[in-house]
PDB file with one MODEL, atoms N, CA, C and O in Angstrom:
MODEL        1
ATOM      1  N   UNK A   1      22.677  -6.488   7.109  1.00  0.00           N
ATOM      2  CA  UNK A   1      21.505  -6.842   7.883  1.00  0.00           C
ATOM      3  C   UNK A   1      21.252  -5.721   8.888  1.00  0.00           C
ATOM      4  O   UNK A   1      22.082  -5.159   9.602  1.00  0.00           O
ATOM      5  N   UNK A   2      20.098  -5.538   8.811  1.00  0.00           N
ATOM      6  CA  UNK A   2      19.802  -4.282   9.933  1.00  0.00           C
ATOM      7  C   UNK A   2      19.558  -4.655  11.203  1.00  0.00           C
ATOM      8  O   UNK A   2      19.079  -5.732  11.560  1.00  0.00           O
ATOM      9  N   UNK A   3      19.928  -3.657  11.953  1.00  0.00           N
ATOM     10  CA  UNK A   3      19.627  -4.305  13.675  1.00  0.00           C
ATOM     11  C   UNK A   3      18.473  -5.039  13.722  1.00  0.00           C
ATOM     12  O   UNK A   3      18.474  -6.203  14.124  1.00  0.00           O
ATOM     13  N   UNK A   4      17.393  -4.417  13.315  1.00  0.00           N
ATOM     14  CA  UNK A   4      16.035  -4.896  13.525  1.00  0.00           C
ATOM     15  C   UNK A   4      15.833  -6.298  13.023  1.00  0.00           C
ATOM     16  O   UNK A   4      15.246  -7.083  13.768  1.00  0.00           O
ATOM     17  N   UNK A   5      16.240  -6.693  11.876  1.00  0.00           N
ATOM     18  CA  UNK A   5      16.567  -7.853  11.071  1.00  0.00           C
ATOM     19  C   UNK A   5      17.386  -8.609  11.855  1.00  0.00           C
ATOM     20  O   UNK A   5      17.293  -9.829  11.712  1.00  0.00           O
ATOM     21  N   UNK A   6      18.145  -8.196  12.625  1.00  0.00           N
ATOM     22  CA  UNK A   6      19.549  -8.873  13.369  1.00  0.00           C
ATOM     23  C   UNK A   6      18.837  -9.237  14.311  1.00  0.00           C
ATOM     24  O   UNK A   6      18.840 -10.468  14.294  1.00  0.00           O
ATOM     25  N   UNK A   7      18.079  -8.777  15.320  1.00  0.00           N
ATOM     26  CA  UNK A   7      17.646  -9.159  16.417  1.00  0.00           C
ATOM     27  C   UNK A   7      15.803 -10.234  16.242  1.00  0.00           C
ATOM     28  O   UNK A   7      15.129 -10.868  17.053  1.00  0.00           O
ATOM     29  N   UNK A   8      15.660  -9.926  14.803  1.00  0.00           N
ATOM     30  CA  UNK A   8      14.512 -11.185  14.877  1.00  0.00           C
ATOM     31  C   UNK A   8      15.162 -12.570  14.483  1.00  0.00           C
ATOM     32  O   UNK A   8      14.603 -13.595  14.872  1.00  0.00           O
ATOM     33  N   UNK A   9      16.542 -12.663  13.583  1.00  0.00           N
ATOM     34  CA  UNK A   9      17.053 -13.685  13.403  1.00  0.00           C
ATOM     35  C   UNK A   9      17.679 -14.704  14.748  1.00  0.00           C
ATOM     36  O   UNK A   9      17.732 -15.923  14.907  1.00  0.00           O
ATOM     37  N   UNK A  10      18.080 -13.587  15.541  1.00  0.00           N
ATOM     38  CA  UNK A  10      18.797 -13.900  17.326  1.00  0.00           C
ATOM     39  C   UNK A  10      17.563 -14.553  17.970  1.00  0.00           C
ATOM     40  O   UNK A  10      17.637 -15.497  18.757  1.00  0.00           O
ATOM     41  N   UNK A  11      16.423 -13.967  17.568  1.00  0.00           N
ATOM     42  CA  UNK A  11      15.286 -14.036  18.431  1.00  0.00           C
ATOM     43  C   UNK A  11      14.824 -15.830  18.551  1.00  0.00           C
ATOM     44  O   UNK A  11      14.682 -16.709  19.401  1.00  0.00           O
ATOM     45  N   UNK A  12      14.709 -15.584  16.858  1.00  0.00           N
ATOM     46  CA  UNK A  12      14.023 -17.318  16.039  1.00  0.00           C
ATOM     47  C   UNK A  12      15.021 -18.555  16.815  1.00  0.00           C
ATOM     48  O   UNK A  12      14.526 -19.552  17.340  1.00  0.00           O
ATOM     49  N   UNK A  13      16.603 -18.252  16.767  1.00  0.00           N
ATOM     50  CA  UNK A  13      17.725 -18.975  16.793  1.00  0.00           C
ATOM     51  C   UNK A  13      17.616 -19.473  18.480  1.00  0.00           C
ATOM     52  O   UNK A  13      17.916 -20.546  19.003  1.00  0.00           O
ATOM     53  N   UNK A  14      17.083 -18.263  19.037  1.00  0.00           N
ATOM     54  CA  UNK A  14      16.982 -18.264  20.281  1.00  0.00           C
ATOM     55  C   UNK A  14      15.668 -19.279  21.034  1.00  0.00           C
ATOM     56  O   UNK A  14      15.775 -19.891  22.096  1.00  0.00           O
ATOM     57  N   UNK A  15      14.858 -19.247  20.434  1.00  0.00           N
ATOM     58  CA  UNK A  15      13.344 -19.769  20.232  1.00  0.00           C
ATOM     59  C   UNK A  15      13.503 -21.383  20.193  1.00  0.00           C
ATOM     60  O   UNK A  15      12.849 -22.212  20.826  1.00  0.00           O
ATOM     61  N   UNK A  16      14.726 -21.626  19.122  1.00  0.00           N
ATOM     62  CA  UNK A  16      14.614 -22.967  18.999  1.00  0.00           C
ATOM     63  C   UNK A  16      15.917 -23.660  19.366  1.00  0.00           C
ATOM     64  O   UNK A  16      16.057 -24.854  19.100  1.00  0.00           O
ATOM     65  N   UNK A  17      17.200 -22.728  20.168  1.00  0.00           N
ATOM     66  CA  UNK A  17      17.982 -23.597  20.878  1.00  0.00           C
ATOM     67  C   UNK A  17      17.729 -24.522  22.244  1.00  0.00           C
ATOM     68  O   UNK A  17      16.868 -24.364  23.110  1.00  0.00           O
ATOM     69  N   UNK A  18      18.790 -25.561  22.143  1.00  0.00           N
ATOM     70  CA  UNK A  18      18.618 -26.619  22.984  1.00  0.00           C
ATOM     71  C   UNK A  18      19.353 -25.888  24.120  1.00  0.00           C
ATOM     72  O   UNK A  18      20.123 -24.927  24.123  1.00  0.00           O
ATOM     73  N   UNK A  19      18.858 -26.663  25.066  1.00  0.00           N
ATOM     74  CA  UNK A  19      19.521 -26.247  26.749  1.00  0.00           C
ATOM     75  C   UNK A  19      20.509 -25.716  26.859  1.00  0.00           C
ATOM     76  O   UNK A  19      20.574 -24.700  27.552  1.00  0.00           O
ATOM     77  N   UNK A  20      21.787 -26.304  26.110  1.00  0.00           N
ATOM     78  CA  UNK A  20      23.392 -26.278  26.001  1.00  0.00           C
ATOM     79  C   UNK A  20      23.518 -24.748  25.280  1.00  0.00           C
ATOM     80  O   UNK A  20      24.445 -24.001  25.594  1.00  0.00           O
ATOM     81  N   UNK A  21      22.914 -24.517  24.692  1.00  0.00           N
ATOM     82  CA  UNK A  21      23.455 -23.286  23.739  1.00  0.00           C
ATOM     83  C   UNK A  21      22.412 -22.166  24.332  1.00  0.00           C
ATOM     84  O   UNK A  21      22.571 -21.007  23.948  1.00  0.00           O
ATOM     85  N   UNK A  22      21.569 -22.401  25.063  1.00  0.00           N
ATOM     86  CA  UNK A  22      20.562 -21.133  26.139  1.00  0.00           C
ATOM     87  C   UNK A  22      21.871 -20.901  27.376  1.00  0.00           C
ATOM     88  O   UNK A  22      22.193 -19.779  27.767  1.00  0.00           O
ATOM     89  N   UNK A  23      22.401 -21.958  27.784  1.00  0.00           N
ATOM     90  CA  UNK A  23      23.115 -21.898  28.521  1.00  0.00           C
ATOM     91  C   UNK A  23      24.273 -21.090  28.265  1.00  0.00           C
ATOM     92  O   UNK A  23      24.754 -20.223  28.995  1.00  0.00           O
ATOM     93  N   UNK A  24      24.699 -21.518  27.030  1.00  0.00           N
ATOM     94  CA  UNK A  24      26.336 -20.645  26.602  1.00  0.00           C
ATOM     95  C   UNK A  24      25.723 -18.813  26.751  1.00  0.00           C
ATOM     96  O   UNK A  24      26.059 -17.866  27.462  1.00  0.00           O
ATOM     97  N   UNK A  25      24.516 -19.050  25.487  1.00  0.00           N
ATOM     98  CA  UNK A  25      24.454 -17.599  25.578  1.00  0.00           C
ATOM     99  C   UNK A  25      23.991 -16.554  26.875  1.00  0.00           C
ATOM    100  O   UNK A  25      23.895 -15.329  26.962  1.00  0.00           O
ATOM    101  N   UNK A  26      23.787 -17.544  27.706  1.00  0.00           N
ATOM    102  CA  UNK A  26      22.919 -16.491  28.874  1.00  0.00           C
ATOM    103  C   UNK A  26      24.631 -15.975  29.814  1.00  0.00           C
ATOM    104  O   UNK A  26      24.853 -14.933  30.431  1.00  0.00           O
ATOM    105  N   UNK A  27      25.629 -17.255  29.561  1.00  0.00           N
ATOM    106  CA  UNK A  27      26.992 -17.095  30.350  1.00  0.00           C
ATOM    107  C   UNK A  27      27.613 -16.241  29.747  1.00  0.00           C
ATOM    108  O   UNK A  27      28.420 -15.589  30.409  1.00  0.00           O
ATOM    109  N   UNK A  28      27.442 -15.897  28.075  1.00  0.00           N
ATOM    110  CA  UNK A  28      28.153 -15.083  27.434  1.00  0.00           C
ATOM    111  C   UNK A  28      27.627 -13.547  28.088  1.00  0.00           C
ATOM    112  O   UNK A  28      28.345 -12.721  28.650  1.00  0.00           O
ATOM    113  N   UNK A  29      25.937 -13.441  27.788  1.00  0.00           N
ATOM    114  CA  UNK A  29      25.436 -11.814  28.261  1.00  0.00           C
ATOM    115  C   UNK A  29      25.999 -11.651  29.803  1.00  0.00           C
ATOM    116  O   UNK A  29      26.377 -10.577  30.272  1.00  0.00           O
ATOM    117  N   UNK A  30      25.990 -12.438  30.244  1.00  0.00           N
ATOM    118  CA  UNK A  30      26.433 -12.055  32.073  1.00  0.00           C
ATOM    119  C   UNK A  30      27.806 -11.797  32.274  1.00  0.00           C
ATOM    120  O   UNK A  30      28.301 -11.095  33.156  1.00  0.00           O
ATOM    121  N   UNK A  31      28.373 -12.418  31.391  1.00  0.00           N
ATOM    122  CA  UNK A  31      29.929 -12.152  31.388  1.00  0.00           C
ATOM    123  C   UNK A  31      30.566 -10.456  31.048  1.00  0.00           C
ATOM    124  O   UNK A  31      31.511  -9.816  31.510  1.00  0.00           O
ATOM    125  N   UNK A  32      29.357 -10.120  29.862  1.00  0.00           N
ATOM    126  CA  UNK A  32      29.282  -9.064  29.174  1.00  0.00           C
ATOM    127  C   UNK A  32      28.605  -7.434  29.895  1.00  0.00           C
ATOM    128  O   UNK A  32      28.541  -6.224  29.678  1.00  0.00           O
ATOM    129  N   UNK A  33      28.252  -8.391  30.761  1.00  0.00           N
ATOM    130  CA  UNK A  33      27.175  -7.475  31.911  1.00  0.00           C
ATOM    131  C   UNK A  33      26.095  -6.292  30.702  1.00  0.00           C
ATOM    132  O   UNK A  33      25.980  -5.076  30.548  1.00  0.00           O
ATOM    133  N   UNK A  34      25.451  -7.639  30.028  1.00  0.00           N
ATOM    134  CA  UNK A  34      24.371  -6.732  29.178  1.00  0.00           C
ATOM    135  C   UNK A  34      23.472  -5.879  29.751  1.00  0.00           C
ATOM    136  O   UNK A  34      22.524  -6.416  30.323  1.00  0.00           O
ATOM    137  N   UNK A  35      23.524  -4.765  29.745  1.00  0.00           N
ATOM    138  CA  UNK A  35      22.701  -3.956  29.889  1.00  0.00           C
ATOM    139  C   UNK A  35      21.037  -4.048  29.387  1.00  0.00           C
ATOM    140  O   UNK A  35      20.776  -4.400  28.236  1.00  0.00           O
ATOM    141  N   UNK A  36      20.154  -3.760  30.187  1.00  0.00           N
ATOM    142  CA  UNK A  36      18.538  -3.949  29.191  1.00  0.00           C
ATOM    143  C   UNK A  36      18.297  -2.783  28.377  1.00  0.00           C
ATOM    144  O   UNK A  36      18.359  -1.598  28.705  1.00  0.00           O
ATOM    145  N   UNK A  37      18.033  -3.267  27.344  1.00  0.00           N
ATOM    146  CA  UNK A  37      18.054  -2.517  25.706  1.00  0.00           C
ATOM    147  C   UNK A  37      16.744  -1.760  26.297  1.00  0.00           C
ATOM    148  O   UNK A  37      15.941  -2.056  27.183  1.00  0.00           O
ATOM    149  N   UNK A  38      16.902  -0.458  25.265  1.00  0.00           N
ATOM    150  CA  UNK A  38      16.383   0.544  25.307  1.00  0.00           C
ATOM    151  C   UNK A  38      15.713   1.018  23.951  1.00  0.00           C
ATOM    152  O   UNK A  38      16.102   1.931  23.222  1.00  0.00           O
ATOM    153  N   UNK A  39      14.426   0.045  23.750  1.00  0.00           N
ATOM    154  CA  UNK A  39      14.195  -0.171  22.603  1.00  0.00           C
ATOM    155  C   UNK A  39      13.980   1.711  21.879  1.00  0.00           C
ATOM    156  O   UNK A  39      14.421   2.031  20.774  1.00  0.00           O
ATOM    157  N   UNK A  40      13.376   2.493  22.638  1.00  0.00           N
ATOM    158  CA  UNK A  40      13.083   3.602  22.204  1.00  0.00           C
ATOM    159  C   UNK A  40      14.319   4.992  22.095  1.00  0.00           C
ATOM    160  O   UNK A  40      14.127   6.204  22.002  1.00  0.00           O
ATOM    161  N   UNK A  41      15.538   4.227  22.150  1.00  0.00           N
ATOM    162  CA  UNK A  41      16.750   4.539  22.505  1.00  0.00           C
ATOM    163  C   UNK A  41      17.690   4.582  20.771  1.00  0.00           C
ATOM    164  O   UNK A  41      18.612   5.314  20.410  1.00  0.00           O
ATOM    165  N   UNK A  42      16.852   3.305  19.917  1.00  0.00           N
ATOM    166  CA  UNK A  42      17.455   3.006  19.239  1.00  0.00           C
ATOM    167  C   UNK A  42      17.254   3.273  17.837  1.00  0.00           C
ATOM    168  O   UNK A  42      16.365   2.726  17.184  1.00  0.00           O
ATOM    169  N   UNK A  43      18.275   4.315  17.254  1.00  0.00           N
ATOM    170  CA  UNK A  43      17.315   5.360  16.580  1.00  0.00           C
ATOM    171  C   UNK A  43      16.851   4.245  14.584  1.00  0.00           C
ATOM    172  O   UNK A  43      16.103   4.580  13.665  1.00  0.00           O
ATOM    173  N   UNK A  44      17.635   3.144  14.735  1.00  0.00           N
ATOM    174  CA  UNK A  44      17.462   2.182  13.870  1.00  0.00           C
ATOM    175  C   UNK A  44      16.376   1.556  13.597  1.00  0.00           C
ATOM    176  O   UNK A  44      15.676   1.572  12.584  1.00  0.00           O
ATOM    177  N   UNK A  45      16.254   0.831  14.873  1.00  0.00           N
ATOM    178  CA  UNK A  45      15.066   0.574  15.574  1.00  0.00           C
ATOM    179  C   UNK A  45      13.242   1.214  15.182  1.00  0.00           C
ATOM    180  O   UNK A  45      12.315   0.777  14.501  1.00  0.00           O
ATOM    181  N   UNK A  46      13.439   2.356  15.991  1.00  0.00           N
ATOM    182  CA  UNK A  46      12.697   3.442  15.511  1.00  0.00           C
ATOM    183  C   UNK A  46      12.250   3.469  14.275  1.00  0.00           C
ATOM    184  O   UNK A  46      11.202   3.191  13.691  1.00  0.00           O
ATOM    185  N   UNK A  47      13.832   4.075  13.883  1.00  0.00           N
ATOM    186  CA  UNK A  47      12.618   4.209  12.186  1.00  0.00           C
ATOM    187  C   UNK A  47      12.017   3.131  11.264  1.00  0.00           C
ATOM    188  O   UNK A  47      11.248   3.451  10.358  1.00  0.00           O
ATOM    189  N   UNK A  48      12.431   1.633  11.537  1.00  0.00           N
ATOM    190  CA  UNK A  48      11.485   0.603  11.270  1.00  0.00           C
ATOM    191  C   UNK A  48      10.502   0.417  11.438  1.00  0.00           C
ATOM    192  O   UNK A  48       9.716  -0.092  10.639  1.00  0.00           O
ATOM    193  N   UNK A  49      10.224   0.879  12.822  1.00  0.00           N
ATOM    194  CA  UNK A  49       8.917   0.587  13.373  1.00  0.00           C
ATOM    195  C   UNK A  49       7.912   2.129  12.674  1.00  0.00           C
ATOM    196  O   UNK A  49       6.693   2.038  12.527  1.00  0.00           O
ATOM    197  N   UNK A  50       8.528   3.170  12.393  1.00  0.00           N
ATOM    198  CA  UNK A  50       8.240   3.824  12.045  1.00  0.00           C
ATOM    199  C   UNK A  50       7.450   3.835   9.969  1.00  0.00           C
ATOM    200  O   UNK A  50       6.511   4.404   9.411  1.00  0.00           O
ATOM    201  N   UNK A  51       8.710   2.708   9.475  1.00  0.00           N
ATOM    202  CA  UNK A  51       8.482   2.679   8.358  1.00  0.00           C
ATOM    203  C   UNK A  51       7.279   1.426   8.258  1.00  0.00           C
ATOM    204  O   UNK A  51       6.529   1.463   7.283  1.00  0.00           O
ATOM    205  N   UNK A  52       7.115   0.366   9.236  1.00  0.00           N
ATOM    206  CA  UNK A  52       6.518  -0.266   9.174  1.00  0.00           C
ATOM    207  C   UNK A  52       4.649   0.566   9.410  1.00  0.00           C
ATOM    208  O   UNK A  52       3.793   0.278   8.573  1.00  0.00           O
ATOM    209  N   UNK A  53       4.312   1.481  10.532  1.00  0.00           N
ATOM    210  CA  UNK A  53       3.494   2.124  10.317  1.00  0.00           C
ATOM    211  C   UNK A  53       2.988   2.712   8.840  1.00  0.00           C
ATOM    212  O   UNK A  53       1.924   2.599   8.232  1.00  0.00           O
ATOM    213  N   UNK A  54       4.337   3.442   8.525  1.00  0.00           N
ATOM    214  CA  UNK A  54       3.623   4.336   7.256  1.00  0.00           C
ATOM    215  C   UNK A  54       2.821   3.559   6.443  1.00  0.00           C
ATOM    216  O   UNK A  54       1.738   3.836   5.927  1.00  0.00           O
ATOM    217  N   UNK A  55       3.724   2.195   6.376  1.00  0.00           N
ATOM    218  CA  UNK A  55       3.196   0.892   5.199  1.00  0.00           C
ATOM    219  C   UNK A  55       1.920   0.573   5.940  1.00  0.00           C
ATOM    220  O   UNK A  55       1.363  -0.118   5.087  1.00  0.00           O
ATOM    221  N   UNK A  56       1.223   0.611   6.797  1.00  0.00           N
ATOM    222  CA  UNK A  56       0.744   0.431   7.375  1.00  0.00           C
ATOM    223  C   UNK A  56      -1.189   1.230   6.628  1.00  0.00           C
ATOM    224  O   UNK A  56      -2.212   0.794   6.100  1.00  0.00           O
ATOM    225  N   UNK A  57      -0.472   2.889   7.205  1.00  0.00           N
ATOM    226  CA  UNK A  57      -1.613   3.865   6.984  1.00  0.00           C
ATOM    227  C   UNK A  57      -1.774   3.744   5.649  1.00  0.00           C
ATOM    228  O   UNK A  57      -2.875   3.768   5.100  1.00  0.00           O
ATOM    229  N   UNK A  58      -0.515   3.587   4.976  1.00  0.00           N
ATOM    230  CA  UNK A  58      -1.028   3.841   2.718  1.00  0.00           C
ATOM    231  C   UNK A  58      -1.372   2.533   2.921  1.00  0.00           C
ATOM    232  O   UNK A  58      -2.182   2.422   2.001  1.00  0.00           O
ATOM    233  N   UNK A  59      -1.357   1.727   3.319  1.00  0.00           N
ATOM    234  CA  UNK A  59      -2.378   0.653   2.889  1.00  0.00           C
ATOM    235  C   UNK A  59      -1.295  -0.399   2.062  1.00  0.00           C
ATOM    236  O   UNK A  59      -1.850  -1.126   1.238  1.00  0.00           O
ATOM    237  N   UNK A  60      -0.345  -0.496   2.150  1.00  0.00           N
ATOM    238  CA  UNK A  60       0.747  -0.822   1.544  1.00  0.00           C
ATOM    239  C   UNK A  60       0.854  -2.613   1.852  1.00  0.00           C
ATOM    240  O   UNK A  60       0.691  -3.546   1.065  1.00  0.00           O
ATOM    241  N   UNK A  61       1.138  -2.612   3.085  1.00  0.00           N
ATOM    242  CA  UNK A  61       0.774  -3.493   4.175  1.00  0.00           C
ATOM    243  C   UNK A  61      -0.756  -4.313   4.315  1.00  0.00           C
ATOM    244  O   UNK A  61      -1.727  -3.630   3.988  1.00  0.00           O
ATOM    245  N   UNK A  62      -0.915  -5.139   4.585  1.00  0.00           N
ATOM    246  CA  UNK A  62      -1.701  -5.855   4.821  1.00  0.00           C
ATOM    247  C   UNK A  62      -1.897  -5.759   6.565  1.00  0.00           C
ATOM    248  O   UNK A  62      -0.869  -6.151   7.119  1.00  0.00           O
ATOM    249  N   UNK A  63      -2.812  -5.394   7.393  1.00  0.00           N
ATOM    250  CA  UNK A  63      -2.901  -5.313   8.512  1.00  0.00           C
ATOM    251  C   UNK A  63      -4.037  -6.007   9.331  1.00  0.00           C
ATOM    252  O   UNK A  63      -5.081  -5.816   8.707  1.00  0.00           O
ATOM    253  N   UNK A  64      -4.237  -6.611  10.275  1.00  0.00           N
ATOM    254  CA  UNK A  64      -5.405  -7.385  10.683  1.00  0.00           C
ATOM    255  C   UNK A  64      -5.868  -6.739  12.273  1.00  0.00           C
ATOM    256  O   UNK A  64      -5.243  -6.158  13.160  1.00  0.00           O
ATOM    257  N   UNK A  65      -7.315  -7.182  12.098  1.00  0.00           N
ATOM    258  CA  UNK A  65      -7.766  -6.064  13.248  1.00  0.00           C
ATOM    259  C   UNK A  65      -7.675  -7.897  14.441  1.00  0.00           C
ATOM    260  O   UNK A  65      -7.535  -9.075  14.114  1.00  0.00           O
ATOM    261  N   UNK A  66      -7.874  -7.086  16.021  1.00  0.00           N
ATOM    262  CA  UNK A  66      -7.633  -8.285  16.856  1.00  0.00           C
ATOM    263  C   UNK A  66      -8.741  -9.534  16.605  1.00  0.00           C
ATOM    264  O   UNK A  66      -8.494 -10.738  16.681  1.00  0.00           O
ATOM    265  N   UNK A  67      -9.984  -8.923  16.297  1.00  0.00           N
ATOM    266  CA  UNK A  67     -10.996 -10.247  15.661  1.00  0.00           C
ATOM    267  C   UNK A  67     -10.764 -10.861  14.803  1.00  0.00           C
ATOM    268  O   UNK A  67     -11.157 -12.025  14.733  1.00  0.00           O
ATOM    269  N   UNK A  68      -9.956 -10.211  13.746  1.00  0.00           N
ATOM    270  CA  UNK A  68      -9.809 -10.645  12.386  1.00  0.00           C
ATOM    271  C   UNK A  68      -8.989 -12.192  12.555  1.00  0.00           C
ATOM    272  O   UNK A  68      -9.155 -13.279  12.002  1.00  0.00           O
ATOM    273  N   UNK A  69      -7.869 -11.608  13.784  1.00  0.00           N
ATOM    274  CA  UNK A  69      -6.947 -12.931  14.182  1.00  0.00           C
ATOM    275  C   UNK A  69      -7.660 -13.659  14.893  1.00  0.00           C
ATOM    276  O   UNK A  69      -7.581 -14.843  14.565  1.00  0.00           O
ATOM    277  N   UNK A  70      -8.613 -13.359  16.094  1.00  0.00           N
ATOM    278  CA  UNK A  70      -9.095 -14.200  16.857  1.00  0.00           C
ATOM    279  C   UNK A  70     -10.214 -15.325  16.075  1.00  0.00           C
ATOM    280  O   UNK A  70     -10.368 -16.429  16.598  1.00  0.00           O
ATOM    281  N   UNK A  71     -10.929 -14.991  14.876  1.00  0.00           N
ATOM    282  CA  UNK A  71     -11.258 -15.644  13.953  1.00  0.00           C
ATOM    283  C   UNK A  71     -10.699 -16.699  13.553  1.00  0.00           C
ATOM    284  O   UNK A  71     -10.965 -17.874  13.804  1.00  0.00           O
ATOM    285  N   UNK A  72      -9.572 -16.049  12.649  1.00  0.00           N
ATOM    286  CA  UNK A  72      -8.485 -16.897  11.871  1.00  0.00           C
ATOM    287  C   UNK A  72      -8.084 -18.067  12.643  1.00  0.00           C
ATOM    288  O   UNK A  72      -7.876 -19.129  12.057  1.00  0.00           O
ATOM    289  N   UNK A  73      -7.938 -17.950  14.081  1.00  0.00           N
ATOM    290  CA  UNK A  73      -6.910 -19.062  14.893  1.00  0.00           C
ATOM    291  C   UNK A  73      -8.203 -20.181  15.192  1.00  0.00           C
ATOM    292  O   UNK A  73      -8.148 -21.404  15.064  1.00  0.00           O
ATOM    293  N   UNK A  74      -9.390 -19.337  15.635  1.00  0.00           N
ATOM    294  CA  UNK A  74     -10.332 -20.362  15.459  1.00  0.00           C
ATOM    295  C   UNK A  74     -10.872 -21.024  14.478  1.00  0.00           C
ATOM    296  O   UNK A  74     -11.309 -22.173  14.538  1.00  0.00           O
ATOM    297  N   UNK A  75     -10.853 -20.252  13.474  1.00  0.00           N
ATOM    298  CA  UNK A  75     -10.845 -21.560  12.214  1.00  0.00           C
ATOM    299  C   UNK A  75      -9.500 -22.409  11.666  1.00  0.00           C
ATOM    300  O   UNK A  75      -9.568 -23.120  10.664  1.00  0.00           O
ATOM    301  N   UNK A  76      -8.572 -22.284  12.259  1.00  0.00           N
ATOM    302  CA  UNK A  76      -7.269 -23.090  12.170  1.00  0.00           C
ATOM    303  C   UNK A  76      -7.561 -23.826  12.806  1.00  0.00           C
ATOM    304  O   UNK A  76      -7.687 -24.899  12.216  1.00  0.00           O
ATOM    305  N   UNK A  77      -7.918 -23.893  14.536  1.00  0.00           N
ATOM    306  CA  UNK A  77      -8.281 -24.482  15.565  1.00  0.00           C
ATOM    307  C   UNK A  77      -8.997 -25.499  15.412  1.00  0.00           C
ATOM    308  O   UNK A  77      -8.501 -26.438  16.035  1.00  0.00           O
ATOM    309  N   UNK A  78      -9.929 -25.777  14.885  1.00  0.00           N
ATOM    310  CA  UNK A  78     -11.072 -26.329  13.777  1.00  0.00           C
ATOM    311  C   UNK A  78     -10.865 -27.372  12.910  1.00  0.00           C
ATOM    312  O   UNK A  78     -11.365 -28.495  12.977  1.00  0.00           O
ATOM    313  N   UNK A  79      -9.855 -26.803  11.830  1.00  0.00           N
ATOM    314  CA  UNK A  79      -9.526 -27.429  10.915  1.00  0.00           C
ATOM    315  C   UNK A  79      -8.702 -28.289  11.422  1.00  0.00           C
ATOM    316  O   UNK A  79      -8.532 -29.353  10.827  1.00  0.00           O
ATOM    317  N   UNK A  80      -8.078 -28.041  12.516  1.00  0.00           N
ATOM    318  CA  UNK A  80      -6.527 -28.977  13.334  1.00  0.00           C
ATOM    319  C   UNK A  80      -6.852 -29.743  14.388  1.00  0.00           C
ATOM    320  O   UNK A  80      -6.116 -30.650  14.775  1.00  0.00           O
ATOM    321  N   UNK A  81      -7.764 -29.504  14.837  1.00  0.00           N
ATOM    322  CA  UNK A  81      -8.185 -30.334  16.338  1.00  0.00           C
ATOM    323  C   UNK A  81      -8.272 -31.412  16.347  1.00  0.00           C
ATOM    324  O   UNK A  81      -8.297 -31.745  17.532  1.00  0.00           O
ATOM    325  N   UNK A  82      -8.383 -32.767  15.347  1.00  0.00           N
ATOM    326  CA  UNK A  82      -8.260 -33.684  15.119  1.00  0.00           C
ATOM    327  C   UNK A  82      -6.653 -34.110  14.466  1.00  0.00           C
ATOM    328  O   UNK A  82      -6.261 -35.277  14.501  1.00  0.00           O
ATOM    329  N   UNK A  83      -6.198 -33.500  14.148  1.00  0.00           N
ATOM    330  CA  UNK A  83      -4.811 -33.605  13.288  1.00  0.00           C
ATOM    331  C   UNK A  83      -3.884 -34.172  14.407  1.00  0.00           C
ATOM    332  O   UNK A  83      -2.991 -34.988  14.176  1.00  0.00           O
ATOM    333  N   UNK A  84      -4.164 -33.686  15.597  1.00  0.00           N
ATOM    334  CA  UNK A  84      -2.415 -33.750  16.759  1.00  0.00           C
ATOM    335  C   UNK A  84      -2.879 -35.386  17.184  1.00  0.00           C
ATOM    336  O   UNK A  84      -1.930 -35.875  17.798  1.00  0.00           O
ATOM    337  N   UNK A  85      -3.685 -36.091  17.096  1.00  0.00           N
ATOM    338  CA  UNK A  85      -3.987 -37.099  17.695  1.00  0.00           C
ATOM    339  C   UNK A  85      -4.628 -37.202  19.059  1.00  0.00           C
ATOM    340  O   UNK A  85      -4.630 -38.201  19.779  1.00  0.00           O
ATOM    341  N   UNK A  86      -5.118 -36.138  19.285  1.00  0.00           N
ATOM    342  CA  UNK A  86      -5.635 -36.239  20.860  1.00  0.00           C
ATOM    343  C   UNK A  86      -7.607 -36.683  20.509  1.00  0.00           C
ATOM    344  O   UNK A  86      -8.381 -36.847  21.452  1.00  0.00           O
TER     345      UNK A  86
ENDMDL
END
């Protein structure tokens, strides 16, 4: 698993722990005296974000412009606004 891969899985895990386990891990980094990451530091890192561009320019990738999303959420928005029960 690559760092980059490693740290969106930490991320998700992180996203959806309960109190008890935000708690362990925040006692674990302080214990550890984590340092703040240096994303442009990290030459792994980097070239993901790097490979993710290229896929990007060849067209490889699928990419959306900021309207394209601001669209999309409003027609989700739309379709859902009755769904939550409010």
């Amino acid at each position: 698993m690559t760092i980059a891969a490693l740290r969106e899985h930490i991320h998700k895990a992180v996203d959806n722990a309960d109190e008890k386990i935000l708690e362990s891990v925040y006692a674990l980094l302080e214990d550890q005296g984590a340092e703040p990451y240096e994303w442009s530091e990290d030459e792994e890192f980097v070239a993901e974000l790097n490979e993710r561009v290229r896929r990007a320019e060849e067209g490889i990738d699928r990419t959306y412009s900021l309207d394209e999303i601001k669209t999309s959420f409003e027609r989700w928005e739309k379709e859902h606004s009755g769904s939550t029960g409010k």
